[in-house]
ROKEDREN-101792 format. One line per field, with one value per residue (C-alpha): x, y, z; residue number from 1. Coordinates in steps of 0.5 Angstrom, whole numbers, plus 500, padded with zeros to 3 digits. Layout:
BEGIN
px <- X,...
py <- Y,...
pz <- Z,...
num <- NUM,...
***
This chain:
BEGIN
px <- 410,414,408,406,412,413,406,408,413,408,403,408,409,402,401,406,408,402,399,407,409,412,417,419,421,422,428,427,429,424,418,421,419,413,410,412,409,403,403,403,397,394,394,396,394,400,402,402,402,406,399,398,406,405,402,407,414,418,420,427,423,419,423,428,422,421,427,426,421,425,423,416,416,417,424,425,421,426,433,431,429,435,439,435,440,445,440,435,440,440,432,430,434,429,424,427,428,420,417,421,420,428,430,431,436,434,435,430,425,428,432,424,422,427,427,419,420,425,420,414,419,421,416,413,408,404,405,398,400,406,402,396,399,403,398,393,400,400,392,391,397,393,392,397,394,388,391,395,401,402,410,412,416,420,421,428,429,429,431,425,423,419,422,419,417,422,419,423,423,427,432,438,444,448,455,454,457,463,459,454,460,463,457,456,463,460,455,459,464,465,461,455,452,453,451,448,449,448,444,436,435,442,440,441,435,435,442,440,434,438,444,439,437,444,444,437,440,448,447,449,446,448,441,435,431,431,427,425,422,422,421,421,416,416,415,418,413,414,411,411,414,408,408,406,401,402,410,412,414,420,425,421,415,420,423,415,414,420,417,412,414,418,411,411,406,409,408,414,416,419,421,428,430,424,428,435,432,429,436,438,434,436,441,437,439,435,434,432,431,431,432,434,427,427,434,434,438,434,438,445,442,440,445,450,447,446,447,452,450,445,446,443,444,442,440,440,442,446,450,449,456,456,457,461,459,459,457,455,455,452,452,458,456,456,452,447,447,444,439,438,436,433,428,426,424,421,417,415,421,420,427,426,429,434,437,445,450,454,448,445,453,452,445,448,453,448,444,451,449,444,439,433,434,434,428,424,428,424,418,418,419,413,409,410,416,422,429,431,425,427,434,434,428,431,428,424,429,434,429,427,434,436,432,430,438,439,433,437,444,445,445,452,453,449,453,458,456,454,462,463,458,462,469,469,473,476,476,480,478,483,482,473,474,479,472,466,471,469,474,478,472,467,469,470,463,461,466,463,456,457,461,455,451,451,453,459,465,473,477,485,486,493,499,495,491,484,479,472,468,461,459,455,448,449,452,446,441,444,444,437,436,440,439,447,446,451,454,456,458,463,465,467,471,474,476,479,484,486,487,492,495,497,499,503,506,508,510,515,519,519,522,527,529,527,532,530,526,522,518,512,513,506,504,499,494,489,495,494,490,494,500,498,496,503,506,503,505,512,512,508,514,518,515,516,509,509,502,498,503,502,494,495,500,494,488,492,493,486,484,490,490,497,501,508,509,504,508,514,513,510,517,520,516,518,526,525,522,527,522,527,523,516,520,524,515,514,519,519,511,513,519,513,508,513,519,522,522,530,526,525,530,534,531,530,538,539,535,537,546,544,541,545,540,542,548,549,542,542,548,545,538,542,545,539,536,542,541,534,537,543,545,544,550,546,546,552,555,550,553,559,557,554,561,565,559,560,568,569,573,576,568,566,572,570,562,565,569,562,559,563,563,554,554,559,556,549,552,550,552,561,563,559,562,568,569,567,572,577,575,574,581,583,580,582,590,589,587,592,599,604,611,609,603,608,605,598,598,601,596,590,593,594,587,584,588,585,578,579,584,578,575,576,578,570,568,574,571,575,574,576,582,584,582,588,593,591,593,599,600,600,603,610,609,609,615,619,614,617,621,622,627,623,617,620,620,613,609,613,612,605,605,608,603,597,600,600,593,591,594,592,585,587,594,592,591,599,598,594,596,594,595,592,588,592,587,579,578,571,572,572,579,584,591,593,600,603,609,614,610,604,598,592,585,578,571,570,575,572,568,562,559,562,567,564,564,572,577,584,586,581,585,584,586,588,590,597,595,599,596,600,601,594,597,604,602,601,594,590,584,580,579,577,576,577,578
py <- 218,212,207,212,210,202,202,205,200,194,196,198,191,189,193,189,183,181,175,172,166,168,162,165,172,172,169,162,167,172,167,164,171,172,165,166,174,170,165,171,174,166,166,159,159,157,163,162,169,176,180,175,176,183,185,182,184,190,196,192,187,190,195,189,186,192,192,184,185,191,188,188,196,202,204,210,207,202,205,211,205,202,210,209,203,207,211,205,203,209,209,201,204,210,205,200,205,207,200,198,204,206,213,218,221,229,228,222,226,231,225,221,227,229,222,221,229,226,219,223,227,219,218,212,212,217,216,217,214,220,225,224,224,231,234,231,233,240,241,239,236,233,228,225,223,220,215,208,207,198,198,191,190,183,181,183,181,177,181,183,191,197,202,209,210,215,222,224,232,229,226,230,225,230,228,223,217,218,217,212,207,209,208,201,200,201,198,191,192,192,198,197,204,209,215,220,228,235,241,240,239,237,230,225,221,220,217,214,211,210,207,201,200,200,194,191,191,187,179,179,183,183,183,179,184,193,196,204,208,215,222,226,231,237,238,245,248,254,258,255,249,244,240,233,231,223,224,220,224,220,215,209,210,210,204,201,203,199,193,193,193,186,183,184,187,192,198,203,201,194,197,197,189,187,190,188,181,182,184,178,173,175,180,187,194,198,206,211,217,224,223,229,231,225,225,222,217,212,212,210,203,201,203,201,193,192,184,182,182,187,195,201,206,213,219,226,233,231,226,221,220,213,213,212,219,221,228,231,238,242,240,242,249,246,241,246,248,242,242,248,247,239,241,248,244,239,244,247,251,256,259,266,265,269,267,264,259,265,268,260,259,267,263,258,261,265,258,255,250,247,242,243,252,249,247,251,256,253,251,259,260,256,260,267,269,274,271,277,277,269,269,276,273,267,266,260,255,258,256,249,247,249,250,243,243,249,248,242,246,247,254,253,251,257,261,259,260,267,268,265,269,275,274,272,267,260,258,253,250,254,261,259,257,264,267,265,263,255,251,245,239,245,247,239,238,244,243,235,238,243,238,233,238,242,249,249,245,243,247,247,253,254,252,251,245,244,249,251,255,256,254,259,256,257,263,266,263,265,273,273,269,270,277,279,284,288,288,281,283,289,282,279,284,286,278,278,284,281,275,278,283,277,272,278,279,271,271,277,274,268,271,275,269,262,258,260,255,260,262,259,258,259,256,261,265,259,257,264,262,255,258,264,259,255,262,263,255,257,263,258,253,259,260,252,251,245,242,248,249,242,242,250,245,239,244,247,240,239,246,245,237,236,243,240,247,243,238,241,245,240,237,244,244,236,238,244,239,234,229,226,220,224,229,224,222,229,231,225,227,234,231,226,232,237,232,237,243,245,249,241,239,243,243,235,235,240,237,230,233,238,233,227,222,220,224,220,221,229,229,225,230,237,234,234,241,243,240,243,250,250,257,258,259,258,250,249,252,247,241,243,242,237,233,236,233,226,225,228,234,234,234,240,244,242,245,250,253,252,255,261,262,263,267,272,273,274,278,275,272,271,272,265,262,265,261,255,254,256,250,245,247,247,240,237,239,237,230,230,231,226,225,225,230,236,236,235,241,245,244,245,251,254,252,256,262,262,260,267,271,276,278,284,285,286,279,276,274,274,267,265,270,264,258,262,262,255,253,258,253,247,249,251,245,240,243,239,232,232,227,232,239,244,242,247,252,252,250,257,261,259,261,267,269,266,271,277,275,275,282,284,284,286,288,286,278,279,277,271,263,256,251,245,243,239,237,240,242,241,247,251,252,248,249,249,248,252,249,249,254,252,256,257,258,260,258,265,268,263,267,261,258,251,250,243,240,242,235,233,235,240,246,254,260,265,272,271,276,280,279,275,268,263,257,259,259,265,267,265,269,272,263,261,254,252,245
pz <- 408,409,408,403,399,401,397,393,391,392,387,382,382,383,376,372,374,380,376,376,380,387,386,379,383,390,393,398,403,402,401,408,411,407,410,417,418,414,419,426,421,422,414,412,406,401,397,389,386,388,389,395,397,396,403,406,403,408,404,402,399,395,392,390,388,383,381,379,375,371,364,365,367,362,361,364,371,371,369,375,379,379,380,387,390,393,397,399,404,407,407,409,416,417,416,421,426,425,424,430,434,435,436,430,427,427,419,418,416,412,408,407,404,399,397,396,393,387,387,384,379,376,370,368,373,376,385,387,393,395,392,396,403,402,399,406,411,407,408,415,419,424,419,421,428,425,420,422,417,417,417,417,423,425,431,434,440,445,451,455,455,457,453,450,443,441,442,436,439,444,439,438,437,433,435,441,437,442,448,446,444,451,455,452,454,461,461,459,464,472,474,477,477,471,470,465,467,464,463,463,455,453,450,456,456,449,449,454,451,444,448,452,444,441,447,444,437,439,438,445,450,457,459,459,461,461,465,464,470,469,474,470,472,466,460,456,451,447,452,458,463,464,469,469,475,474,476,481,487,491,490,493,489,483,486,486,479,476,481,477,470,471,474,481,487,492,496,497,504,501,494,494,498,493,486,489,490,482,479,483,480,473,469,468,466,471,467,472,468,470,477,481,482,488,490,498,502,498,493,496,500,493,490,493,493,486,485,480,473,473,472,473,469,471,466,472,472,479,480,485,488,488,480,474,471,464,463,456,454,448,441,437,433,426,429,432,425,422,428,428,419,421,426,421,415,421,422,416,414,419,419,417,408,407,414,411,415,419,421,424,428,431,434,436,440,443,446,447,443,446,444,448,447,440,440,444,439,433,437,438,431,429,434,430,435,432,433,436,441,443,444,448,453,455,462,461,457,463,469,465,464,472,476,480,481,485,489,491,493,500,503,503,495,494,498,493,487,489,490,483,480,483,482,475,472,475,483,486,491,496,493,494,501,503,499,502,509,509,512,508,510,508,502,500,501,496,491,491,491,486,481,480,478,471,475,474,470,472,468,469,473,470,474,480,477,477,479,477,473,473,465,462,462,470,469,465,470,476,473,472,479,484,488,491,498,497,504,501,494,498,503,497,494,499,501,494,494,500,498,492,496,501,494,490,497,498,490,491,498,494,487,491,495,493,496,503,507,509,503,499,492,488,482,481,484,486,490,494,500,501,501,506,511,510,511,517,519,518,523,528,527,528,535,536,535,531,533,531,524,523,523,518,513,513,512,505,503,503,500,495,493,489,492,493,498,503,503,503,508,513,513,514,520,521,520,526,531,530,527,522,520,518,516,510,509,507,503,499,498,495,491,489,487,484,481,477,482,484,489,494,491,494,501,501,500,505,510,508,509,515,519,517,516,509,506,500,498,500,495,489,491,490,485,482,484,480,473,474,475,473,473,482,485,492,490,488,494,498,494,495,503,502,499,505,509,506,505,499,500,492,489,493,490,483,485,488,483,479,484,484,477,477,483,479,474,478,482,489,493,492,498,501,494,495,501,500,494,499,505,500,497,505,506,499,501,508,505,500,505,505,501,495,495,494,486,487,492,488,483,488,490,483,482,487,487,478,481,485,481,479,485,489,496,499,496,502,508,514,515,508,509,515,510,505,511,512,505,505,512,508,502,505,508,502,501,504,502,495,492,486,485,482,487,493,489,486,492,497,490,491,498,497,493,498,503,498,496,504,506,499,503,509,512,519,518,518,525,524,526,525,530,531,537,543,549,551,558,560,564,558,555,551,548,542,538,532,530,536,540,544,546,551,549,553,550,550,545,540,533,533,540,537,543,545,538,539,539,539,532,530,526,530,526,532,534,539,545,549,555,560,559,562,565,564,555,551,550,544,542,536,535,529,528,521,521
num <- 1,2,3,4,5,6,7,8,9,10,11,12,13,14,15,16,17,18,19,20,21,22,23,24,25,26,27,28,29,30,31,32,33,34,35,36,37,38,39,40,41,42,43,44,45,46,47,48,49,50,51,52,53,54,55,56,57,58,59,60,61,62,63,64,65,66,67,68,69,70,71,72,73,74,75,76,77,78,79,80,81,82,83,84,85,86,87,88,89,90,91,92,93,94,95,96,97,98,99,100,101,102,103,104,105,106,107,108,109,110,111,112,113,114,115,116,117,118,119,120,121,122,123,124,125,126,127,128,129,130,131,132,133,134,135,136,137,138,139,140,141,142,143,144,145,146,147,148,149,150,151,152,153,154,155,156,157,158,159,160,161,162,163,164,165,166,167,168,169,170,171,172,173,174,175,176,177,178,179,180,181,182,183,184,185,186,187,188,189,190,191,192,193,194,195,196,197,198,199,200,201,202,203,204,205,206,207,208,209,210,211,212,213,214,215,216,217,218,219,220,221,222,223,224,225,226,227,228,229,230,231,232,233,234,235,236,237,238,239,240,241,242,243,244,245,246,247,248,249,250,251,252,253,254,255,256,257,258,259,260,261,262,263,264,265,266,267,268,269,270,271,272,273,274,275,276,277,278,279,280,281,282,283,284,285,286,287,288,289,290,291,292,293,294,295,296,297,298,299,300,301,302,303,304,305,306,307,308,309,310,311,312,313,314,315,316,317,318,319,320,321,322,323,324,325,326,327,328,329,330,331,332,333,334,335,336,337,338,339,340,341,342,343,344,345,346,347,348,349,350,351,352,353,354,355,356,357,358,359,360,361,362,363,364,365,366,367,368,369,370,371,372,373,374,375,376,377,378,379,380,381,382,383,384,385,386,387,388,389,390,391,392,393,394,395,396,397,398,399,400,401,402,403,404,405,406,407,408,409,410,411,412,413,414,415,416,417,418,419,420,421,422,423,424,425,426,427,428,429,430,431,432,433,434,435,436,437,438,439,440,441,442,443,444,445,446,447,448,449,450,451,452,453,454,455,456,457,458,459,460,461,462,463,464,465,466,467,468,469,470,471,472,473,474,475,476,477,478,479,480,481,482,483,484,485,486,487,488,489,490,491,492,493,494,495,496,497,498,499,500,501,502,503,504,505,506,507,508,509,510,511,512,513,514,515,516,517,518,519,520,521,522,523,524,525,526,527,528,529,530,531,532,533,534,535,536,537,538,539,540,541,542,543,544,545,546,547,548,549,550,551,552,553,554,555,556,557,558,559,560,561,562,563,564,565,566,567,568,569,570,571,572,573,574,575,576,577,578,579,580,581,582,583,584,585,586,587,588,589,590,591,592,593,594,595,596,597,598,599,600,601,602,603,604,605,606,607,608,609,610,611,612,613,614,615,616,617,618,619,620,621,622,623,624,625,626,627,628,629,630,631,632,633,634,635,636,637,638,639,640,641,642,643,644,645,646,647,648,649,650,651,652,653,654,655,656,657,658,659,660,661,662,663,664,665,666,667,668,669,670,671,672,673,674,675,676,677,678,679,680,681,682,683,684,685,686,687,688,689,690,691,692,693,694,695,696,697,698,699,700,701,702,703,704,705,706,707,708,709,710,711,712,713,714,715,716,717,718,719,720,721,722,723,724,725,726,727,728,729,730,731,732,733,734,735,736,737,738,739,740,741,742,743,744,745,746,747,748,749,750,751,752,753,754,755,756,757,758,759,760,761,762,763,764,765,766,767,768,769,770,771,772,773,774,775,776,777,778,779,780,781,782,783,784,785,786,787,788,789,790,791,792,793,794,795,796,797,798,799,800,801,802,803,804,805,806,807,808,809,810,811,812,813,814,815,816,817,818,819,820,821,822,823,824,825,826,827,828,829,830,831,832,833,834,835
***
């Protein structure tokens, strides 16, 4: 039709203006170009008039030489000429990319039609040429294989190739223009193996093809030569898959081939060391097209060894694990309605006439969009088949476009699919290997081995990060395929109630208490297999089996990739054992994976205070758990221990009363905050005696007693009754260590009030004493002082087993006893150490 066209042209000037001088009409560029495709045609002869240029003007030329001669022709041939320019530009591009065998764009055809349509409706000459080549395609559209249409075609490059004539039915580059700029972009850089991957059919080896001609058409190519080998070995008609006897059978023979194509002579055992010394010798991009039918160990040693400044760029339904990968996937569903309408009027209009745009996007979601199901919907529509009878028997596409990559799973793999297959929806990795019992190095193996195939997406699997999913290709296929036992479908189901039994069960512990080291926070139900093993780890660190709950804690960490409770808990287990420093690493890891967690913040904090490795820094992490959960009365208390821990008695009052304030209000855990005010009053109060201290005690203890107004007598425990009498102590103390009247009568009324509040709560702890510590005997007993009256003490009597920590100076609460005095003292007993 082109050709047709073009001739059309020329002898529109050869009728009117083909007796004029070349030189008077053509430009010296033109003239320039005719001479020298004169000269590859070994015509020497000088040209003198147009009909001797004629022949040698392209499609471009011979139109802008129409226009030229405008004032020989009649008015209305050459006003509409002229009307033509803006969609000439669009035509000498399909021309070139014909003449020049470039790939297609799936609507060339249709947009030369139209274009020679709208030519035979222009007046003023009557378009024979046009019209005897429709009228020859309408009669017999093998004329087409019997003629040989001359397109002028320059030469274009100087880079050496092998590349395919385009199969036009192959070409389906609708919405690829992303992907060909980022493939080239590739190809330019630093990575010696780039790989094409998708669906049977999806489009690969025409990018592929149309990107190494994009390389051909840039001034700079990066390479001097491109080598195209392929393996393909089928080809999908409308009514079955032929297989192509003359495919090569293995890589080396692959590898041979490609030899071959740059002039050399081998035999496959030497293959690979002789192409490496070819890409060695000069930049190549060596194409290797649809290889996973001859994927074997060969293709690493060659891989692996590419010399610098040569590529290869692979075209697979399978990844070969040693490349950059760029998978491609359907088409766009408004796209797949512009294949769907192109390839129709391609093939003569054989979409059904009535068929409108709504009804074309319900195809293509059927067909998800596929290319290759497109064409051979279009192929089947053209041999007389219904729609409805093409999309509902699919088989044939479906073992096309899979087939070769699942007679390359592994049992294994397949083992997994039928898993997925079963239990619909997303997978991490952890979740598949609890479903189809592999362990952590298995699984690794599986998930990589099914990622480089077109069986299966990566999808983010909610919370807990990326999982996969069998696309629906596979999806299709394996329904049709896939025969499932049902012992290993009842295995399966079961496996998965288990599984979420098991996770709802984690999820509720850790609802019901989250700051408690020994429960698991999940993400989502894709952490349910990790987190049960890292459940089962803390019970083995329980029992003081480190080793085997370490090696649980690893096993999640690689079924889990970027679960912060792996790393979390294994310096849970680190902490237990004493191995401070491991366990510092790990916590710094799970901080690392989930920086704003309160949960880790808050163990990281009091793994940091408890164990005394670095206090300043727990107290800056607890701090930070409560900015991220400001409503926790559990982490106020805890950066209030931390304060006392690192000195700082007064801030932990302050986080105290903030403390007190949540757990209120939450209803939990007032008695623990309750306390915790009270010792760090204790501790600030202690810290601030002295002659001039009588008015800051005051304040500290009018603080306290406000902070606690509310409570009722069950929010006291008894220990924090004794830490009341202690500061009851000090206030009657700081009484006397003022400089000022009026502060005497303040601080015995605060400690009138302190006493009321105490025996408020309890009337018995009107009988209980503070006094401070004297001397420790080994032996276990000690004295103690209270005033001007001395006590003795024995371990035994102490409320916690902290007798060996006990040293001069340490404040007791007591009981004074009536039994007889020991070492000639009276006896304390109902020994609380306080401070």
């Amino acid at each position: 039709m082109l050709a047709s066209v073009e001739d059309e042209f020329r002898t529109i000037v050869d009728n009117f203006a083909g007796d004029r001088q070349a030189i008077d009409v053509l430009s010296p560029d033109v003239i320039g170009r005719v001479r020298e495709r004169r000269r590859r045609d070994n015509q020497s002869r000088e040209i003198e008039t147009l009909a001797q240029a004629l022949p040698y003007l392209d499609f471009q030329e011979a139109y802008d030489t129409a226009n030229a001669i405008g004032k020989f022709l009649p008015p209305e041939l050459r006003s509409e000429l002229v009307k033509l320019g803006p969609r000439v530009g669009a035509i000498t591009g399909i021309r070139n990319r014909v003449a020049h065998n470039r790939p297609l764009n799936v609507d060339d055809l249709p947009t030369v039609i139209d274009f020679a349509d709208d030519l035979r409706r222009i007046d003023g000459w009557d378009w024979e040429s046009i019209s005897d080549t429709q009228a020859e395609l309408k009669r017999d559209a093998s004329y087409i294989f019997n003629v040989s249409p001359l397109l002028i075609a320059d030469p274009d490059t100087s880079v050496a190739h092998n590349l395919p004539a385009p199969d036009y039915d192959e070409t389906s580059l609708l919405g690829r223009r992303d992907e060909r700029r980022r493939l080239i972009r590739a190809l330019r850089g630093a990575w010696p193996v780039i790989s094409v991957l998708g669906d049977g059919g999806i489009g690969k080896t025409a990018l592929a093809l149309q990107v190494c001609y994009d390389l051909l058409e840039q001034d700079s190519c990066p390479f001097e030569a491109i080598v195209w080998v392929t393996a393909k070995n089928a080809q999908l008609t409308s009514t079955e898959i032929v297989r192509i006897e003359s495919a090569v059978e293995d890589s080396l023979g692959l590898f041979a081939s490609a030899i071959e194509v740059l002039g050399g002579e081998t035999n496959s055992h030497s293959a690979i060391e002789e192409l490496l010394e070819v890409l060695a010798a000069f930049p190549t991009l060596l194409v290797l097209d649809n290889v996973e039918t001859i994927l074997d160990e060969n293709f690493p040693t060659l891989l692996r060894d590419i010399p610098v400044g040569s590529k290869v760029l692979i075209t697979s339904r399978i990844g070969v694990k040693t490349e950059n990968p760029y998978k491609i996937s359907g088409l766009s569903v408004d796209d797949a309605v512009v294949l769907l309408r192109s390839l129709s009027r391609a093939r003569g209009g054989v979409l059904p006439a009535n068929v409108d745009n709504d009804q074309l996007k319900q195809w293509a979601l059927r067909m998800n969009s596929h290319p290759a199901y497109i064409k051979w919907f279009i192929a089947g529509l053209q041999s007389g088949q219904m729609p409805e009878k093409l999309l509902d028997d699919d088989g044939l596409v479906l073992e096309y476009c899979m087939s070769n990559v699942f007679d390359y799973l592994s049992d294994k793999a397949k083992a997994a699919l039928r898993a997925m297959l079963m239990v619909p929806g997303s997978h991490t990795m952890a979740e598949l290997a609890f479903l189809v019992d592999f362990d952590s190095s298995t699984v690794q193996q599986v998930v990589l081995d099914l990622t480089t195939t077109n069986f299966v997406t990566q999808v983010r699997s909610g919370a807990s990060g990326t999982g996969l999913e069998l696309s629906e290709f596979a999806r299709a296929y394996l329904r049709r395929t896939l025969s499932i036992d049902p012992n290993e479908r009842e295995l399966l189901t079961e496996r998965q109630k288990g599984l979420y039994a098991v996770g709802g069960g984690l999820q509720a512990a850790h609802a019901l208490n989250p700051y408690s080291p020994d429960t698991v926070d999940i993400r989502g139900v894709g952490d349910y297999s990790a987190a049960k093993l890292l459940r089962e780890a803390l019970d083995l660190a329980a029992n003081a089996k480190f080793d085997d709950a370490l090696r649980l804690c690893s096993e999640a960490a690689e079924l889990a990739p970027g679960y912060h409770e792996a790393a979390r808990v294994e310096a849970r287990i680190h902490h237990l054992s004493t191995n401070f420093g491991e366990a510092f690493e790990a916590y710094s890891r799970a901080r690392d994976l989930a920086p704003q967690d309160g949960y880790v913040a808050y163990e990281f904090g009091e793994f940091l205070v408890e164990s005394g490795y670095n206090i300043r820094q727990g107290v800056r992490e607890l701090q930070r758990a409560a900015t991220l959960d400001t409503h926790s009365a559990a982490v106020r208390l805890a950066v209030a221990g931390a304060h006392i821990s690192n000195g700082d008695p007064r801030s932990a009052m302050d986080a105290s009363v903030y403390a007190l304030q949540n757990a209120v209000a939450a209803g939990s855990e007032v008695q623990s905050a309750a306390f915790a005010l009270w010792r760090s009053a204790a501790y600030t109060i202690q810290s601030t005696q002295g002659p001039d201290g009588g008015a800051e005690v005051a304040e500290l203890v009018e603080a306290a007693l406000d902070a606690t107004s509310d409570l009722g007598a069950d929010d006291f425990l008894p220990a924090t009754l004794d830490l009341i009498l202690w500061v009851e102590a000090m206030a009657r103390q700081s009484a006397g260590n003022t400089l000022y009247a009026y502060i005497p009568r303040r601080s015995l009324a605060l400690a009138d009030q302190l006493q009321k509040r105490r025996l408020g709560v309890d009337v018995e702890h009107v009988g209980r004493r503070v006094g401070t510590v004297q001397n420790v005997v080994d032996r276990g007993f000690g004295f103690l002082r209270d005033g001007e009256e001395s006590f003795f003490f024995h371990a035994r009597d102490m409320w916690t087993r902290d007798f060996d920590r006990l040293t001069a100076g340490s404040i007791l609460a007591f009981t004074p006893s009536s039994k007889p005095q020991r070492e000639g003292k009276p006896q304390a007993v109902s020994l609380n150490w306080i401070g």
